[in-house]
C-alpha positions as CSV (number, residue, x, y, z in Angstrom):
1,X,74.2,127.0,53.9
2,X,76.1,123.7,54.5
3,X,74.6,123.2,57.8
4,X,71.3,123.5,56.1
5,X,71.7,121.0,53.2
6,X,73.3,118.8,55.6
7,X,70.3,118.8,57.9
8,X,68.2,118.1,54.8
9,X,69.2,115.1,53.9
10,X,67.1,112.7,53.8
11,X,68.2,108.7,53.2
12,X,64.7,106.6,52.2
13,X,65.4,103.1,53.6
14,X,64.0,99.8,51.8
15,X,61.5,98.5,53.4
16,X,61.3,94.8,54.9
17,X,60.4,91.9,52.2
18,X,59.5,89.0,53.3
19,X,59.1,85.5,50.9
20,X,56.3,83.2,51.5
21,X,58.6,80.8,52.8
22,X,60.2,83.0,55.5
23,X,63.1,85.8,53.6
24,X,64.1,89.7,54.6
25,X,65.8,92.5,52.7
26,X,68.2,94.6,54.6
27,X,67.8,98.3,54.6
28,X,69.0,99.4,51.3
29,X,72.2,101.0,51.4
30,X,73.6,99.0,54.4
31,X,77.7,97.8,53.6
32,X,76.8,99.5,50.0
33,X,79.2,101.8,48.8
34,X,77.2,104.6,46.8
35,X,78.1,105.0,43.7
36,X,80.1,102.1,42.3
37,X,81.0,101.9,38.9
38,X,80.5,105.7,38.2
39,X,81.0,107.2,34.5
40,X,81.7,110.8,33.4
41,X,79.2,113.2,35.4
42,X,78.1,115.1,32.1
43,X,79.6,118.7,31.4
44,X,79.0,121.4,34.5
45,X,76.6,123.9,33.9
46,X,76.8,127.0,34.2
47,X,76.3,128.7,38.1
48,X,74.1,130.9,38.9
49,X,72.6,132.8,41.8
50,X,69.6,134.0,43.0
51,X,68.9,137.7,42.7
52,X,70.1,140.3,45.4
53,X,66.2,141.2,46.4
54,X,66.0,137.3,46.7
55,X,68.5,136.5,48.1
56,X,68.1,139.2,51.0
57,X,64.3,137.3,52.1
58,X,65.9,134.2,51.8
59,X,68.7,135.1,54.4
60,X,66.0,136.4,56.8
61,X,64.6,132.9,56.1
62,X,67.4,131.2,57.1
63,X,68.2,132.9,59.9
64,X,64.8,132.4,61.2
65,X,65.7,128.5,60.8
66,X,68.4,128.7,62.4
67,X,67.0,129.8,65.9
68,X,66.4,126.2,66.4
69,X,63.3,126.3,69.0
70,X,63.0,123.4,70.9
71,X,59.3,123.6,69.9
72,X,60.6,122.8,66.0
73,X,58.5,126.3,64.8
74,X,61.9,127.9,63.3
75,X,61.0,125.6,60.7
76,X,57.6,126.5,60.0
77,X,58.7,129.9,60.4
78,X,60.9,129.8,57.9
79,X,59.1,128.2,55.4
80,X,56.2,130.7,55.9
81,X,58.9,133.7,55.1
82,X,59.6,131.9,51.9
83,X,56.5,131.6,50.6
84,X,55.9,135.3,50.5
85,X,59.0,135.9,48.5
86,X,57.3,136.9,45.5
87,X,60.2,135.6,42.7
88,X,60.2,136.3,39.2
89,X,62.9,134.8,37.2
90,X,62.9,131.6,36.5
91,X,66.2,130.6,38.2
92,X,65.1,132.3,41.7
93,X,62.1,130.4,41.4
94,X,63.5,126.8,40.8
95,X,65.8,127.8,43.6
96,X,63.2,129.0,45.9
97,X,60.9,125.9,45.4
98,X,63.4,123.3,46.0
99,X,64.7,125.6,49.2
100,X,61.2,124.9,50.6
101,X,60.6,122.0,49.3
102,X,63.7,120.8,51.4
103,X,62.4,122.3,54.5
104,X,59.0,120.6,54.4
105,X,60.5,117.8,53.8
106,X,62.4,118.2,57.3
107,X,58.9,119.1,58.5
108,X,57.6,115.6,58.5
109,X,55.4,117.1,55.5
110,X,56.8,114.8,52.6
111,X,54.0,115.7,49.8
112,X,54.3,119.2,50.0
113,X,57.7,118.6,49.8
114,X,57.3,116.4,46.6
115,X,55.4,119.2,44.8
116,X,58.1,122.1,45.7
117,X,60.7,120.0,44.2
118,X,59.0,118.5,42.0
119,X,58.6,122.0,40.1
120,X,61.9,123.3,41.0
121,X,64.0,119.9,39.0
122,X,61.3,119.8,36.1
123,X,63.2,123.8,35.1
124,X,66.7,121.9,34.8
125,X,67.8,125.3,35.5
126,X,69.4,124.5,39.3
127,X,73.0,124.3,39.4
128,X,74.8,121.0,38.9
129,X,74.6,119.9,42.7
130,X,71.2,121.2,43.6
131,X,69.9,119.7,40.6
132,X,71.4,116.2,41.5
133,X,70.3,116.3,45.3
134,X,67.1,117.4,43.9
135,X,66.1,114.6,41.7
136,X,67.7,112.1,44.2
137,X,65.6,114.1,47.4
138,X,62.3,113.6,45.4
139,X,62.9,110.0,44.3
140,X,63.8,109.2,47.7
141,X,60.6,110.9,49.1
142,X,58.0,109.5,46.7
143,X,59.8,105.7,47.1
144,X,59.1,106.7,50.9
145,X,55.4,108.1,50.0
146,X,54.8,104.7,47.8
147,X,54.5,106.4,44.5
148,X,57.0,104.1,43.2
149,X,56.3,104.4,39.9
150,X,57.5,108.0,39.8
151,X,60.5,107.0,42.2
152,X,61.7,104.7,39.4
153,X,61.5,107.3,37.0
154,X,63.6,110.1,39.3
155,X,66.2,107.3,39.8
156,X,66.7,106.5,36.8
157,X,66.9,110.1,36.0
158,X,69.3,110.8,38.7
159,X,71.5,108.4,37.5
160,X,71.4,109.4,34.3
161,X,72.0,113.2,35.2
162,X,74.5,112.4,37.5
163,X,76.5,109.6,35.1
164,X,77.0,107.3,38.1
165,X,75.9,103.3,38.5
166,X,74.9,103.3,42.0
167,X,73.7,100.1,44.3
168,X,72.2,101.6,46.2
169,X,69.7,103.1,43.8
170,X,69.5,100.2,42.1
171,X,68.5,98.2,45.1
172,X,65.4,100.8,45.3
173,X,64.9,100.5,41.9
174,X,64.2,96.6,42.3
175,X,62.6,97.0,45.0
176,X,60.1,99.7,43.3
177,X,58.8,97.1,40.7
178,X,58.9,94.5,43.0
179,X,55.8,96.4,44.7
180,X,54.4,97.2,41.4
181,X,54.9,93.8,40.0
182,X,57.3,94.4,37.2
183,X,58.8,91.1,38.0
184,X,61.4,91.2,35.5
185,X,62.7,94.7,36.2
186,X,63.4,93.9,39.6
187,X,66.1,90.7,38.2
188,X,67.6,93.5,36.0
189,X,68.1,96.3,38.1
190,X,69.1,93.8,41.0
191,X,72.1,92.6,38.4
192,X,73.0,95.9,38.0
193,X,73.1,96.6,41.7
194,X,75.3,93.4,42.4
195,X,77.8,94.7,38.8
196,X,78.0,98.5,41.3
197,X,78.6,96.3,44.5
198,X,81.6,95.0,42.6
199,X,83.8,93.2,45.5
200,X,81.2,94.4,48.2
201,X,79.3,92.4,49.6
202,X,75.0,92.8,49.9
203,X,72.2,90.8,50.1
204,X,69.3,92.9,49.4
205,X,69.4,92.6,45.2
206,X,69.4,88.6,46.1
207,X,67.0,88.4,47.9
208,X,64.7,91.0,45.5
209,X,65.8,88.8,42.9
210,X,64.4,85.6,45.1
211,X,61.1,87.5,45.7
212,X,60.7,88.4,41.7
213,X,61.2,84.4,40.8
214,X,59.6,83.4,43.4
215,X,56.0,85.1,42.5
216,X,56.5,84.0,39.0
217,X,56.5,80.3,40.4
218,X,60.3,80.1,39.0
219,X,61.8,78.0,41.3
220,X,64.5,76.4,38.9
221,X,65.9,79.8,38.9
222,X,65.3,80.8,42.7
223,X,67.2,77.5,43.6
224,X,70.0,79.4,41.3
225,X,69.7,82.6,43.0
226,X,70.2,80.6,46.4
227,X,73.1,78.3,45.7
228,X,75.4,81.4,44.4
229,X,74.1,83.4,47.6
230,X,75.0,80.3,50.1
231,X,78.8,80.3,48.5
232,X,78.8,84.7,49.1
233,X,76.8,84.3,52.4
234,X,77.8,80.9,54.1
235,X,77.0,82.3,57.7
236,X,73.3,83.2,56.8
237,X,71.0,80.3,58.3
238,X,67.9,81.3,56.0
239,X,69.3,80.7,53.1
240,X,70.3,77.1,53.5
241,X,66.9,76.0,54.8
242,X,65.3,78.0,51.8
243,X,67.6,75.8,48.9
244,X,66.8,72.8,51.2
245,X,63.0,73.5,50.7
246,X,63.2,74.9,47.1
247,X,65.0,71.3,46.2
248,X,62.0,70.0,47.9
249,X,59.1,71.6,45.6
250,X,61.1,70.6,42.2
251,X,60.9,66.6,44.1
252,X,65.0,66.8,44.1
253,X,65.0,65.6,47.5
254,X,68.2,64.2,47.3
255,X,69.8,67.3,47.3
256,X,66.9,68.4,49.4
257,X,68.4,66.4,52.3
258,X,71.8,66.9,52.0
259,X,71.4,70.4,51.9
260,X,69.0,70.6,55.0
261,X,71.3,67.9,56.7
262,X,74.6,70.2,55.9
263,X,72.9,73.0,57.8
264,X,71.5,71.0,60.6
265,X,74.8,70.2,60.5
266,X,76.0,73.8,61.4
267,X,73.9,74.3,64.2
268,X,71.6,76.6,61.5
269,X,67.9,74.8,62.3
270,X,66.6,76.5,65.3
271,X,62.9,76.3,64.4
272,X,60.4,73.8,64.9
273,X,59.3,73.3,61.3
274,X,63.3,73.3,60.0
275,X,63.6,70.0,62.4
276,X,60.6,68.3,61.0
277,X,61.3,69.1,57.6
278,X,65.0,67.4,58.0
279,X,63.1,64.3,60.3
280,X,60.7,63.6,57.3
281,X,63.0,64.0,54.5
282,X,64.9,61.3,56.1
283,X,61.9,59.5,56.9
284,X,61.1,59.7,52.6
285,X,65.1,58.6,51.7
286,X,64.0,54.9,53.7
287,X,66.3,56.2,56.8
288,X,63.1,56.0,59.5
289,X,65.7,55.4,62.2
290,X,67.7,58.6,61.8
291,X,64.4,60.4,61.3
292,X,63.4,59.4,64.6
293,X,66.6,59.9,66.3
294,X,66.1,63.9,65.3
295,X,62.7,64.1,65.9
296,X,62.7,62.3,69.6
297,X,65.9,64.5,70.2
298,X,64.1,67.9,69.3
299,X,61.5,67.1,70.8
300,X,62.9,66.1,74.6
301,X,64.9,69.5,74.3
302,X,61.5,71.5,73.6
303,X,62.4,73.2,70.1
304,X,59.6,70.6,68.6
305,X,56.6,70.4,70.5
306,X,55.3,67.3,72.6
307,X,52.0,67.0,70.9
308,X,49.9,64.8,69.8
309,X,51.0,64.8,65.9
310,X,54.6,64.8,66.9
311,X,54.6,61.8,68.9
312,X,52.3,59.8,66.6
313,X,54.7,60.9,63.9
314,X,57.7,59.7,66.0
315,X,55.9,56.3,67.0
316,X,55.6,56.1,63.4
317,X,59.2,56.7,62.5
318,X,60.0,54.3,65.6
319,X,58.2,51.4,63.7
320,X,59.3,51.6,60.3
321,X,62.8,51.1,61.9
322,X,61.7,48.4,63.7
323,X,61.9,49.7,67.1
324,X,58.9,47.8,68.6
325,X,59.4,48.5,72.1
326,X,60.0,52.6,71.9
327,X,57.0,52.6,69.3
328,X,54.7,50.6,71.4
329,X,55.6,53.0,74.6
330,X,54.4,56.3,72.0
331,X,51.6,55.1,70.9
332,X,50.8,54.5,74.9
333,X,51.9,58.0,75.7
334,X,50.0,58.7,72.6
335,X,46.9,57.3,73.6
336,X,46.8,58.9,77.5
337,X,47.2,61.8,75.5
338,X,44.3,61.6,73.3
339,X,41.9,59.1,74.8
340,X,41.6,57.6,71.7
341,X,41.0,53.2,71.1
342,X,43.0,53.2,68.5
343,X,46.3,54.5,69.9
344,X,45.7,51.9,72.7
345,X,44.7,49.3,70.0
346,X,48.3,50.0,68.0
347,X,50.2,50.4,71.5
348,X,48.7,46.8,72.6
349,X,49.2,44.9,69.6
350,X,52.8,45.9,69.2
351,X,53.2,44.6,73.3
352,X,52.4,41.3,71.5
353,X,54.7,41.4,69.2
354,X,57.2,42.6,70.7
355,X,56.2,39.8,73.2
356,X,55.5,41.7,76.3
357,X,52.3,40.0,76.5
358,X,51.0,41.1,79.8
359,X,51.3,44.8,79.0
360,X,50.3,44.0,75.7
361,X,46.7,42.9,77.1
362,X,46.6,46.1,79.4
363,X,46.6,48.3,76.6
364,X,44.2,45.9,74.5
365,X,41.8,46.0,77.3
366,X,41.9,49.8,77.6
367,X,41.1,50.0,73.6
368,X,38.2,48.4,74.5
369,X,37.3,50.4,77.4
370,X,37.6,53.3,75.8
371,X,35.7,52.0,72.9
372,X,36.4,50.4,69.5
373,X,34.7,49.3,66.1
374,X,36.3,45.8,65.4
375,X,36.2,44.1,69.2
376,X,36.4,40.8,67.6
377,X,40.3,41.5,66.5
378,X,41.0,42.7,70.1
379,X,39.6,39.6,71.6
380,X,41.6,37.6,69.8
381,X,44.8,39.6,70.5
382,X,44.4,39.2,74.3
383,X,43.1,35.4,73.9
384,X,46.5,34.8,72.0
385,X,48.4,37.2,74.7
386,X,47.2,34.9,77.6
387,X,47.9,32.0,75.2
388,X,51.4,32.8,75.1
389,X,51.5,33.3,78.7
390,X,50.1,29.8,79.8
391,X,47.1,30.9,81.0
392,X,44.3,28.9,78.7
393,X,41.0,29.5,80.7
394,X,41.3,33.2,80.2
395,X,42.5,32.8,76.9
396,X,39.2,30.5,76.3
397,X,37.2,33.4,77.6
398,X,38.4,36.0,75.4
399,X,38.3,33.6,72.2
400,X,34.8,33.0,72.9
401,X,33.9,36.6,73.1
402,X,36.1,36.9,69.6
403,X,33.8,34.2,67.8
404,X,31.1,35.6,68.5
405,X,31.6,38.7,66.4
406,X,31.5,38.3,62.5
407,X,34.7,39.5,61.8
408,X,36.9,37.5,63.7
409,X,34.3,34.4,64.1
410,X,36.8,32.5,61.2
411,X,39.9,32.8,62.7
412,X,39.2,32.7,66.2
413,X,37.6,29.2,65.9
414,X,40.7,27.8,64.6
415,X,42.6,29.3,68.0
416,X,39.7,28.2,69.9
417,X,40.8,24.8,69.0
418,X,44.5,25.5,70.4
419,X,43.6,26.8,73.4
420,X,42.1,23.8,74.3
421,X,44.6,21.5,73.0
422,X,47.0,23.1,75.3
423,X,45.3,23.5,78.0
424,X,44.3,19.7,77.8
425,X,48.2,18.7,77.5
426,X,48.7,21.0,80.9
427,X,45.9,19.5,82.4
428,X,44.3,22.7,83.0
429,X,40.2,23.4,83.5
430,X,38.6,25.7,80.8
């Protein structure tokens, strides 16, 4: 009978949980030493065994399982010979149910299976080890069928019939009102998973406990939850960028940045988003320049992507640390990339000042190519660029064109009157 219950077993794994932010749960039960922290099992009952007509039909139904065809029938064979074993005490019938409850179970049929059990555990007349397998086999199969509701109730039973604290039941128990939203029964029976682990390590009840603060919009106590896991679980990258982002919705970006910064650090940001995050957090602490040192670095190795609201965001960065010269040459790259006056407009004026004049009116003239609202400003800018470079009668034309729209009219009149000054003291024709 050994090899039987043996082949029976059946292990329900937790299923994947994942936070809105990016977190999973292990299989329960992986590294988890089953039960931890065990009490007294209460007092054995007394044995009993099946009746001799019984017991004779059942043997014929075991040997029929144990032909083992390759086709898998023995089973259903089996099973079939059980069910016309016509039992009449109690005892040969709790036996006899869980028997084929067991073996539909092993049939892939799990709520059959549920049903045979169920009836054979509600007698409490099995003996003290099929009674314990029992409960435990139909919790497992109804967490596994989603009836969690009832699989929180055959755990707790089991561990109450059995005297033991075990983590992982309790790890199936959390994760049981996690999916039916008993937020604060998945934090307690996640403590009393981590008290069974005792010196073991596991992060599944953290990570339930994460997902039950989390959906309450708890995020003081998440952050808790994720600075004692970082400590027990140094090596695991998700949790570092999760505290990093957690500081960031309570505003403490402080720690926000030295937390994202300590794992960037570490060689633990390996997505896009991680890198940005770190970049613009910088970029918020007044540090533009090492925010786009980051960004341009992640995004010449290809983890961030060369687009358009990368490299506008970099030009940016570029210019608040007043890099004129690398911002001027984004917003160009920028603006072949999008077509777009503005980008040329921005890429041209910071030419100017950055006093590369002659690329500076290149870009300008592009802006207006490609088409922009205020021309009047533009005019001006190259009308000042040529200027600069000693060349008044094109500087005359391009001030002309400037005062004759509204907007600039005031201003360029007044450099209307410099260009000709100039160009009179170089004795040059306007």
């Amino acid at each position: 009978m050994n090899k039987l219950l043996s082949s029976l077993l059946i292990v329900a794994s937790v299923s994947i949980i994942q936070l809105p932010l990016a977190a999973d749960v292990n299989a329960a039960g992986a590294g988890v030493g089953a039960g931890a922290e065990k009490s007294e099992k209460k007092d054995k009952r007394k044995t009993r065994l099946v009746g001799p007509s019984v017991g004779k039909k059942m043997a014929k139904a075991f040997e029929a399982y144990n032909l083992e065809t390759e086709d898998g029938s023995n089973v259903e064979t089996a099973i079939n010979l059980l069910l016309d074993i016509n039992a009449k005490k109690a005892y040969d019938k709790a036996y006899l149910s869980l028997f084929i409850g067991k073996l539909y179970a092993q049939s892939g049929n799990e709520i059959k299976s549920i049903d045979f059990i169920k009836k054979a555990v509600a007698t409490d007349l099995l003996n003290q080890s099929d009674q314990d397998s029992g409960i435990k086999l139909l919790a497992d199969l109804q967490f596994q069928e989603k009836q969690y509701k009832e699989a929180i109730s055959n755990y707790h039973a089991w561990m109450e019939f059995t005297g033991k604290s075990d983590a992982v039941i309790w790890i199936k128990v959390a994760q049981s009102n996690l999916q039916v939203k008993n937020y604060d029964k998945v934090v307690s029976a996640a403590d009393s998973a981590i008290a069974a682990l005792g010196d073991k390590k596991n992060k599944d009840p953290y990570t339930l406990k994460i997902n039950a603060y989390y959906e309450r919009k708890m995020f003081k106590e998440v952050i808790d939850v994720l600075e004692t896991v970082v400590q027990i679980f140094p090596e695991v990258k998700l949790y570092w960028t999760q505290l990093g982002q957690f500081y960031a919705i309570v505003e403490d970006f402080p720690k926000s940045l030295a937390t994202i910064d300590l794992a960037y650090k570490q060689g633990y940001l390996d997505k896009s988003t991680q890198v940005v995050m770190l970049s613009n957090l910088y970029a918020q602490s007044e540090m533009p320049f090492k925010a786009a040192a980051i960004l341009e670095k992640h995004i010449d190795s290809g983890l961030v992507k060369r687009d358009d609201k990368n490299i506008k965001t970099l030009a940016n960065y570029l210019h608040a640390a007043l890099d004129i010269s690398k911002s001027a040459a984004y917003y160009g790259e920028l603006a072949k990339m999008t077509n777009d006056a503005k980008h040329y407009s921005k890429q041209g004026m910071l030419l100017n000042q950055d006093e590369q004049f002659a690329k500076g009116i290149v870009a300008l003239k592009k802006a207006l190519d490609v088409g922009v609202k205020n021309s009047g400003r533009l005019y001006q800018s190259i009308a000042e660029s040529y200027y600069y470079l000693g060349k008044y009668k094109q500087a005359n034309v391009y001030i002309q064109k400037a005062i004759k729209e509204p907007k600039s009219r005031r201003t360029a009149k007044g450099w209307a009157v410099y260009i000709k000054e100039a160009a009179l003291r170089k004795n040059v024709s306007i």
